[in-house]
N, C-alpha and C positions, 0 to 999 in steps of 0.2 A: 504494500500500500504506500509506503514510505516513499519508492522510486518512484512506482507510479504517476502520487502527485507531483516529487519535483522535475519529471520530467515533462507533465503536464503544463507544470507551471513559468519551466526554464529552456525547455525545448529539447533533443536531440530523440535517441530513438529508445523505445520501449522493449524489455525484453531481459531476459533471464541468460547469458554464455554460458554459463556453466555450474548448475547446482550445487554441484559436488564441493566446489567454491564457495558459494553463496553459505552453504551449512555449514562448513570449517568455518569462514569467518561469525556464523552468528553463535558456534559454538564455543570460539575463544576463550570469552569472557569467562567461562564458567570452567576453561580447560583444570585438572587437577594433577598432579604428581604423588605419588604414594602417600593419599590420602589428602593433600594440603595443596590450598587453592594455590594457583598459579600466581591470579591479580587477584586480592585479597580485598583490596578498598573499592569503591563506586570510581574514583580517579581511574584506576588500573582498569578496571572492568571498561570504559570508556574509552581507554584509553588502545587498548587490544581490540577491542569492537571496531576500531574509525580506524588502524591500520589495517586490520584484516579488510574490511570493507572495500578501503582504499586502493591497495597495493594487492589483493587477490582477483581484481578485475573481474567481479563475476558477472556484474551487467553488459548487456552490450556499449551502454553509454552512460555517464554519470555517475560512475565509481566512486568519483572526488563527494559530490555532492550527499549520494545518500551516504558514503562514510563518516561524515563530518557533521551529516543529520541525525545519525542513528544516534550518534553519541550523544550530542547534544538532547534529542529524544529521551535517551538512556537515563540522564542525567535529572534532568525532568521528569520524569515518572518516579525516579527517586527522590525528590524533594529538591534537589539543587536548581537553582536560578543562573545563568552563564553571563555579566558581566562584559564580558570582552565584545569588542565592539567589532564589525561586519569585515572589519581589515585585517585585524588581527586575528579572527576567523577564520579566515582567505589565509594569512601570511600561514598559520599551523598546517592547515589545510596542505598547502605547497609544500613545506618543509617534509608532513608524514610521506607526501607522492614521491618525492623527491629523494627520500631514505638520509634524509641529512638532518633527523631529532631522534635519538633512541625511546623505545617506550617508556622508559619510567619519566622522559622530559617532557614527553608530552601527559601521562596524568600528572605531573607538577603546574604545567600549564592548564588543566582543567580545575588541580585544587585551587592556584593562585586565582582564575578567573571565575570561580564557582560560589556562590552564597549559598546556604541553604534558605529556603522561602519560609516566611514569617507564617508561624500558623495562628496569629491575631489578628 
């Protein structure tokens, strides 16, 4: 649904490459090691979700976009609010495509730019 609307919303082509892809990445987050999570925090979880997303191309178009949605998403259904503004977005975004921020920089950049939303 996710892709769907932003490729409704921002244009190119609709479409599934590769499931097998698509699942590894949504499985990430939750990946385990003899018994103990991988990404432990909502950061790390977010942060695993928007590279996998990103850099496992499993859309035909807009890999960048729903990677950097989902998390954001992600993030958001967990109570966090994302602060950082539509450039510095973009600027993460680039860097994860680009393989030039390691994962645990970028959940730093999601804790740094992350509030939790007021429940008053």
């Amino acid at each position: 649904f996710l892709h769907a609307r932003l490729i409704e919303e921002t244009g190119g082509s609709h479409g599934v490459r590769d499931m097998g892809l698509l699942l590894s990445a949504l499985g990430r987050p939750q990946a385990t090691f003899e018994g103990k999570e991988l990404h432990p925090t909502n950061y790390q979880k977010a942060a695993a979700l928007s590279d996998s997303m990103i850099n496992n191309h499993p859309f035909v178009d807009g890999n960048k976009r729903t990677g950097i949605g989902a998390a954001v998403l992600f993030l958001s259904l967990n109570g966090y609010v994302l602060t950082a503004s539509n450039q510095e977005l973009l600027d993460l975004t680039m860097k994860i495509a680009q393989k030039k921020t390691a994962i645990e920089e970028v959940a730093n950049w999601f804790e740094k730019y992350s509030n939790l939303r007021s429940t008053t």
